[in-house]
C-alpha positions as CSV (number, residue, x, y, z in Angstrom):
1,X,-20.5,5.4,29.9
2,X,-20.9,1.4,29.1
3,X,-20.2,0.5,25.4
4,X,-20.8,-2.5,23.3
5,X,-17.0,-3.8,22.3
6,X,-16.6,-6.2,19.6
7,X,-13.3,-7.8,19.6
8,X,-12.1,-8.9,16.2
9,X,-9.5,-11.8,15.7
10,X,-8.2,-12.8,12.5
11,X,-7.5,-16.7,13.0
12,X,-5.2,-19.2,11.1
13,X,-3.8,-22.6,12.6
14,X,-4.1,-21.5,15.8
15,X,-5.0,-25.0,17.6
16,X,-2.3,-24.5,20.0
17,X,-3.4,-21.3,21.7
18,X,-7.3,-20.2,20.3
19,X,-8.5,-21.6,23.3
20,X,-6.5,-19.8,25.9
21,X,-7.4,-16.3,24.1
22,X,-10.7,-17.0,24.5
23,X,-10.6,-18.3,28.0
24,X,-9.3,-14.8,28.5
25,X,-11.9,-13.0,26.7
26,X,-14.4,-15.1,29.1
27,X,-12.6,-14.0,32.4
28,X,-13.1,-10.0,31.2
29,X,-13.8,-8.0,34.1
30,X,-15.9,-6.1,31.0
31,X,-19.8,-7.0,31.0
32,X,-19.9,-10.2,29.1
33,X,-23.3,-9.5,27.8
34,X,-21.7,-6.1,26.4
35,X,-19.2,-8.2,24.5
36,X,-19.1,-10.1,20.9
37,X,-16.1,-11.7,19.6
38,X,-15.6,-12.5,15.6
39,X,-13.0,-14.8,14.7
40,X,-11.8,-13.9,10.7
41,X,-10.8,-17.8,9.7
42,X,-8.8,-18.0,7.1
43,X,-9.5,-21.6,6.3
44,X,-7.9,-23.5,9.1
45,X,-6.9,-26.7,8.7
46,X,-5.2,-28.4,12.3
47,X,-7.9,-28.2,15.3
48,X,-9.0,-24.4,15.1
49,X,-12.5,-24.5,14.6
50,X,-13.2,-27.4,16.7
51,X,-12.4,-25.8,19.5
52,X,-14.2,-22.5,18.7
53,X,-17.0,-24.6,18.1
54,X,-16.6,-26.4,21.6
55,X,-16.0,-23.1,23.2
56,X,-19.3,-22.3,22.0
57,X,-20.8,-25.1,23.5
58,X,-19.9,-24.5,26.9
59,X,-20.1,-20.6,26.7
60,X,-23.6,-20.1,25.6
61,X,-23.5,-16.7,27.5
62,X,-20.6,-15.1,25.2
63,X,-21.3,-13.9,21.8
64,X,-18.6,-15.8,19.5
65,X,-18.9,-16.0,15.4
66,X,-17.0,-17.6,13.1
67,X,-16.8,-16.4,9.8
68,X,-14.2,-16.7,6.6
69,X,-11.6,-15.3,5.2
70,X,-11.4,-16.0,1.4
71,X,-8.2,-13.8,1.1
72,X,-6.1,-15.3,4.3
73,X,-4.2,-11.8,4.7
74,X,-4.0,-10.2,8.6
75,X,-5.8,-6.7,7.2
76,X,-8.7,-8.3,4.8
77,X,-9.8,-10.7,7.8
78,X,-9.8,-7.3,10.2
79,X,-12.0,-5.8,7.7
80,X,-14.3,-8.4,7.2
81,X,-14.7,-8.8,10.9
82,X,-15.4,-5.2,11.4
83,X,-17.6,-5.5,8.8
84,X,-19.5,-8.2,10.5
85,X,-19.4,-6.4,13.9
86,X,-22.0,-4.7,15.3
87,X,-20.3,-2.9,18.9
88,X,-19.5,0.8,19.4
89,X,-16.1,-0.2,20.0
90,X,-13.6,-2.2,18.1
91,X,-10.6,-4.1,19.8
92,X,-8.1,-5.9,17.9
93,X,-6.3,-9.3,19.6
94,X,-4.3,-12.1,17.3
95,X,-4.9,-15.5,18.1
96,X,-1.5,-16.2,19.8
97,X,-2.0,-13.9,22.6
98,X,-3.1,-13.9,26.3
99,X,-5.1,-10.5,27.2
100,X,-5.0,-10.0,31.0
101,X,-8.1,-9.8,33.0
102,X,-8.7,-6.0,32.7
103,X,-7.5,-5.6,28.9
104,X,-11.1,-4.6,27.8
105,X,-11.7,-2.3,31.0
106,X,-9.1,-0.5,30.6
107,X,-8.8,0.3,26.9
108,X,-12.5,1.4,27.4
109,X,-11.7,3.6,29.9
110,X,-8.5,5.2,28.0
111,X,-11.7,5.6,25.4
112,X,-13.7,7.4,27.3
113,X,-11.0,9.3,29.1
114,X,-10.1,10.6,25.3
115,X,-6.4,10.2,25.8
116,X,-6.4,8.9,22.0
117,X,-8.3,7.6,19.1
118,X,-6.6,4.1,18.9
119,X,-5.3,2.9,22.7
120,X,-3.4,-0.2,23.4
121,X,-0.5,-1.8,25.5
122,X,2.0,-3.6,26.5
123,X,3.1,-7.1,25.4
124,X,4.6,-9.4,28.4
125,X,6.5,-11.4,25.7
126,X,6.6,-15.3,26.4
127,X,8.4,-17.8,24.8
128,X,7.1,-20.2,21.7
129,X,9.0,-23.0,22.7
130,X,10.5,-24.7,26.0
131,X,13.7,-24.4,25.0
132,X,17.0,-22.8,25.3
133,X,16.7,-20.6,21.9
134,X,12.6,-20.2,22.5
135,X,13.7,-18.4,26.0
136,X,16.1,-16.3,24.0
137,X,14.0,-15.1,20.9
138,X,11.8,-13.8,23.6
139,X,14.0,-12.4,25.7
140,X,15.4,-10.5,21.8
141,X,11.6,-9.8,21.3
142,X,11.6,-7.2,24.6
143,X,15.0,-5.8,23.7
144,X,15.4,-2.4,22.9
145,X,18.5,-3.2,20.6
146,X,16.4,-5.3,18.9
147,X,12.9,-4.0,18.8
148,X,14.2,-0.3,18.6
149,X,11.6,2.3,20.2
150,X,8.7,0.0,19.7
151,X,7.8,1.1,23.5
152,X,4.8,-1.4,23.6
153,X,7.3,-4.4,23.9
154,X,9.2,-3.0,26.6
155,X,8.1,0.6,28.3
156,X,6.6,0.9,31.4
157,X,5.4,4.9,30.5
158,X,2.3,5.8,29.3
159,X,1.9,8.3,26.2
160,X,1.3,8.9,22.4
161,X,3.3,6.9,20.4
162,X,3.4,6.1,16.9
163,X,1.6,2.3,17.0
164,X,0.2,-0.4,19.1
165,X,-0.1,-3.4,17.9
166,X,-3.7,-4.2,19.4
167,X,-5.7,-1.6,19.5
168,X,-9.1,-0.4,20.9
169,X,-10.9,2.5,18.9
170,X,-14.3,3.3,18.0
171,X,-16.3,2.7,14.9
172,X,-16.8,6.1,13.8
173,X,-13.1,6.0,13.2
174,X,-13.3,3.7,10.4
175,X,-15.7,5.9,8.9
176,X,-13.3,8.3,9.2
177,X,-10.3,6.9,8.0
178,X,-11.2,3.7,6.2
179,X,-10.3,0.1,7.3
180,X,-7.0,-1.7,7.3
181,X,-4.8,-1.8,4.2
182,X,-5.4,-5.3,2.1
183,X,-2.5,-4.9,0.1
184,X,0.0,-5.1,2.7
185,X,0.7,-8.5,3.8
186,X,1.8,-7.0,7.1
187,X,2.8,-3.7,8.9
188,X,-1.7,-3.3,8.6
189,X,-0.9,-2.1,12.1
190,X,1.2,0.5,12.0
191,X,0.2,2.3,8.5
192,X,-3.9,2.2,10.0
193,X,-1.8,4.2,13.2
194,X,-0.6,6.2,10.3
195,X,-3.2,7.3,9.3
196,X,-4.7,8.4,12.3
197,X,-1.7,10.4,13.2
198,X,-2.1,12.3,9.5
199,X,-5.6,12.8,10.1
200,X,-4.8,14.4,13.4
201,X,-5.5,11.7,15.6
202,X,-3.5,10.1,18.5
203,X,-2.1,6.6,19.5
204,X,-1.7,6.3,23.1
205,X,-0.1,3.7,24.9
206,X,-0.6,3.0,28.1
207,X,1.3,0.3,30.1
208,X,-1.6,-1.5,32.6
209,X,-3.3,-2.6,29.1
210,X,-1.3,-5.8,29.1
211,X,-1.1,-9.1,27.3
212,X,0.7,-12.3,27.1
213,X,2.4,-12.5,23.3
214,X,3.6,-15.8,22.2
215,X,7.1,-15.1,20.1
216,X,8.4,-17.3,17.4
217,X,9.8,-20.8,18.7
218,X,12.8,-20.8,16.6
219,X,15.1,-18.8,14.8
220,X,14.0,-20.2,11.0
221,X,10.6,-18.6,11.5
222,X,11.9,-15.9,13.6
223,X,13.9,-15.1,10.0
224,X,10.5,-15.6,7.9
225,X,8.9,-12.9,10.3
226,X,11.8,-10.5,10.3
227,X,12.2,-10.4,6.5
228,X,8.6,-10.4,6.2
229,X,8.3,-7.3,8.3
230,X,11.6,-5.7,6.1
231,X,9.7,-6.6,2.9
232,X,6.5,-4.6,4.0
233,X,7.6,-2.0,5.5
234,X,9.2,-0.4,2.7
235,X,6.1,-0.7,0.6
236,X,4.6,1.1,3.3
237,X,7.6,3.6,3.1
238,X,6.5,4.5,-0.3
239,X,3.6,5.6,0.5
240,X,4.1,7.4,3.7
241,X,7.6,8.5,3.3
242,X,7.6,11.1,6.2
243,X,6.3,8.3,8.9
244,X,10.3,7.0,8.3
245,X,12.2,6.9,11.6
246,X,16.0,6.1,12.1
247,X,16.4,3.4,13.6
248,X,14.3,1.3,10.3
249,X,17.0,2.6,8.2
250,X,19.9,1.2,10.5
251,X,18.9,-2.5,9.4
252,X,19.3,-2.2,5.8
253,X,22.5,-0.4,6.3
254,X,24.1,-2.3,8.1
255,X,23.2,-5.5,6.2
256,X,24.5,-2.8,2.7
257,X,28.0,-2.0,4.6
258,X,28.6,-6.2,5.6
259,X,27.7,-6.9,2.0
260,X,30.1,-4.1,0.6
261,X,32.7,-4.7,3.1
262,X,32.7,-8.4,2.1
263,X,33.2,-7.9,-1.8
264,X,36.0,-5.4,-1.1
265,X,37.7,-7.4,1.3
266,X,38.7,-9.9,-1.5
267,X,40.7,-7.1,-3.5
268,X,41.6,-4.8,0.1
269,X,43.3,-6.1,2.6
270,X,42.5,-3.6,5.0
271,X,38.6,-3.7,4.2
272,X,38.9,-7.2,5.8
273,X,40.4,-6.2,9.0
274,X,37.5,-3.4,8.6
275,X,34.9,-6.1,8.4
276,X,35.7,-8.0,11.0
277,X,36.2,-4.9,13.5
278,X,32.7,-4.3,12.8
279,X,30.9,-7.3,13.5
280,X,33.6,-7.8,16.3
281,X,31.8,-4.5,17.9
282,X,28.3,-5.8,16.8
283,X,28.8,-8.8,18.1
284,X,29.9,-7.2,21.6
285,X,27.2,-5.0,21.8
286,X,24.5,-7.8,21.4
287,X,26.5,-9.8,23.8
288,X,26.3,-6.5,26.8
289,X,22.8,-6.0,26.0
290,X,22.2,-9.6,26.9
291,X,23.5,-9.4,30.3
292,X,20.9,-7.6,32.1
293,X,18.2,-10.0,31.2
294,X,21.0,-13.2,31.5
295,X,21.4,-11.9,35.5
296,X,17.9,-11.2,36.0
297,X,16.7,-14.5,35.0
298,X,19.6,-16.2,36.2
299,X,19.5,-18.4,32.1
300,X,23.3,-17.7,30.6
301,X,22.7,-18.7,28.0
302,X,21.2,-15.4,27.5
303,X,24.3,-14.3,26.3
304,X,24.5,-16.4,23.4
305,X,21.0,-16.7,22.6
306,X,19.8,-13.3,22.8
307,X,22.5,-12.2,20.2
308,X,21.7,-14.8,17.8
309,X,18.2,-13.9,18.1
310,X,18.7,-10.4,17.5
311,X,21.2,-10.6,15.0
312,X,19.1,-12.5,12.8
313,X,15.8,-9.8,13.0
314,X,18.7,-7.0,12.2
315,X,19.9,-8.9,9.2
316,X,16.6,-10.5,7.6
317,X,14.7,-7.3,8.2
318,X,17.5,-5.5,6.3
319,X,17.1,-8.6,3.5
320,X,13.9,-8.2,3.5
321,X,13.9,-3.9,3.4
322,X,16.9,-4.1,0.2
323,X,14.6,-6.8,-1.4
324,X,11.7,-5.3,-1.6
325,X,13.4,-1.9,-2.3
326,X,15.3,-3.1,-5.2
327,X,12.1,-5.4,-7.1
328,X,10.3,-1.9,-7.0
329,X,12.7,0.0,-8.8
330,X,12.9,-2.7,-11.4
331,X,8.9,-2.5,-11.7
């Protein structure tokens, strides 16, 4: 059965790659004339909308609107767009991604198959930067000592999993569940999946949806992401306690038992020694984790970049986790 997809996009300062995600969206092997695309701006100020606007121009025959995004938060420009939208189906992209040829095809398909409510795939992770540390924050980004079981970064297995992070699903689910979450600055993915899964739904995941992600280009904003993530997600913990899984606990743990370990050590000596055991074994499990991808890419420097990389998501998610943990038991 054809559907009409509208494919939502919230957009900020995204000069750099708007123009390849749309390029993509034009090569669809999906009808074009079947397809609209709403970019959610949320007041750009580099290039963005030029080049929307000279997409347009050449592009006559695919349906792209602009529209604004008062708020500039991830989950309020989703809803807006969706608002805006007028397909059967809704698929989510972000503006620093690639979508391969088939992306809409094939999450239609999954659709009409009825394998889930909310389908998506897997990120082939590239690097934001041309450098030696860019290389390695992407190489991190697909680890599964740094990403944990977030299988849509690494797996090659189809099934239900808890989230995807773009998502195809129809309309009537909205109606069903409501819209994103605008007072979560992020994580809007993963509690919408949430819901689903309370509601009875499924999230599938299947590996031939693919698409080119873009990861940080250094590790400063790498750090801004990672305690940005942290921060969220234990608001979203509140709420949805029993969604927890072990391996978000094992960040702000860690990052407690350093912290403890390092105020004890000036009074016990053997608390030192204790310490630096432990990030002697940390360290040398980032270090063998690194190899495979070091020897399959043939870049060494693997070994020292992807541990620096992961090391700082562990530790400024766990910052960010204990942060927003402790101002909400002061509120």
């Amino acid at each position: 059965m054809v559907q009409s997809v509208s494919i939502i996009i919230p957009c900020y300062n995204e000069e750099k790659t708007i123009s390849l995600l749309l390029d993509a969206i034009y090569r669809q092997t999906y009808p074009r004339h079947l397809m609209e695309v709403i970019v959610a701006d949320g007041g750009s100020v580099d290039e963005t909308r030029q080049r929307i606007a000279a997409f347009q121009q050449t592009h006559p025959d695919l349906k792209v609107r602009v529209i604004d995004n008062p708020k500039r938060i991830i989950p309020a420009a989703l809803n807006r767009a969706i608002e805006a939208s007028e397909g059967e189906i809704i698929l989510r992209l972000d503006a620093h991604c690639v979508p391969a040829e088939d992306y809409i095809e094939r999450s239609v398909q999954n659709l009409d198959k009825g394998v889930g409510d909310n389908v998506g795939g897997l990120w082939i992770i590239e690097p934001g930067s041309q450098d030696w540390i860019g290389y390695s924050i992407a190489a991190a980004a697909a680890n599964p000592l740094g990403v944990g079981d977030a299988r849509y970064r690494y797996s090659r297995h189809m099934g239900e999993v808890d989230t995807v992070p773009f998502g195809a699903f129809h309309r009537s689910l909205i109606e069903k569940i409501g819209g994103y979450d605008e007072t979560l600055l992020t994580n809007e993915d993963y509690e919408f999946n949430t819901r689903i899964r309370q509601n009875g739904g499924k999230v599938f995941f299947d590996p031939a949806i693919r698409s080119i992600y873009y990861a940080r280009p250094n590790l400063g904003s790498l750090a801004r992401q990672y305690w940005r993530y942290g921060y969220w997600k234990w608001r979203m913990l509140r709420r949805y306690p029993r969604s927890l899984r072990w391996r978000q606990l094992l960040p702000p743990l860690f990052v407690t038992a350093v912290a403890l370990m390092l105020i004890l050590s000036m009074f016990m000596e053997i608390t030192r020694f204790l310490l630096i055991g432990l990030l002697g074994l940390y360290g040398l499990a980032l270090m063998v984790s690194a190899i495979p991808s070091a020897v399959q890419k043939r870049q060494w420097y693997l070994v020292i970049g992807v541990p620096l990389a992961i090391a700082t998501m562990h530790f400024c998610w766990g910052l960010g986790f204990l942060t927003s943990m402790f101002r909400s038991l002061k509120s």
